[in-house]
C-alpha positions in Angstrom: 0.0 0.0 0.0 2.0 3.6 -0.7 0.4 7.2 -0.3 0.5 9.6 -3.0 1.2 13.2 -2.7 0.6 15.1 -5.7 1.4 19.3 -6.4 -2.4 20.9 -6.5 -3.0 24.0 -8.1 -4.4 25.6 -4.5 -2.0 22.7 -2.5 -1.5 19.0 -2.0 -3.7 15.9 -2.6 -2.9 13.1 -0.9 -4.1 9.2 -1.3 -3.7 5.7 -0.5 -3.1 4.3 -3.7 -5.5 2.2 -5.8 -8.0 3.6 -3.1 -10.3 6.2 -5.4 -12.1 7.1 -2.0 -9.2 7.6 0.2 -8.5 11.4 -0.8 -8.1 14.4 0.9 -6.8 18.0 0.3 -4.5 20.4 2.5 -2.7 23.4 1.9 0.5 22.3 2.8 2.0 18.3 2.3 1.9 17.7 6.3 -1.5 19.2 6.2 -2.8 17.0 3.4 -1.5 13.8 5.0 -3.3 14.7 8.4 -6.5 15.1 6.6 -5.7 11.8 4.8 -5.6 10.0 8.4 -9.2 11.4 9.1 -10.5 10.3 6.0 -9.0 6.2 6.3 -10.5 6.4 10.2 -14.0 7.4 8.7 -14.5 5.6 5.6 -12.6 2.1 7.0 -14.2 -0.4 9.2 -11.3 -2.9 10.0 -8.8 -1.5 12.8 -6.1 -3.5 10.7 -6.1 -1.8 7.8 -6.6 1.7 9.6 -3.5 1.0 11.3 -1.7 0.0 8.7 -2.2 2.5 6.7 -2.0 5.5 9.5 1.8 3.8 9.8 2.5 4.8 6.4 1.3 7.9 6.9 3.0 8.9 10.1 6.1 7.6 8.1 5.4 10.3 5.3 4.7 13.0 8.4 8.0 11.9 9.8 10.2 12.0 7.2 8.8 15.5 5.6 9.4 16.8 9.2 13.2 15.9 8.8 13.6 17.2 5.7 12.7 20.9 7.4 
């Protein structure tokens, strides 16, 4: 499973891909990835695969943070 961040015209879109539903918007890349996380809690049902995914995102958090 990877997350996508892609260059918007007003900021960043973010999603899991393969995963047309798991999109989200935000200004900045951090922001985008946070709103990401909200988005796999409410439209998942298995704890599992919120988990999972939520790693990869907090990986993605983490590493743009370093890069500051």
């Amino acid at each position: 499973m990877k997350i996508e961040l892609a260059k918007d015209k007003d900021g960043y879109t973010a999603r899991v891909a393969g995963r047309k539903q798991l999109t989200a918007f935000g200004f900045t890349k951090v922001e985008a990835l946070e709103e990401l996380a909200g988005v796999v809690e409410f439209e998942l049902e298995s704890q599992s695969e919120i988990r999972q995914i939520e790693k990869k995102i907090n990986e993605q958090i983490h590493h743009l943070s370093e890069q500051d």
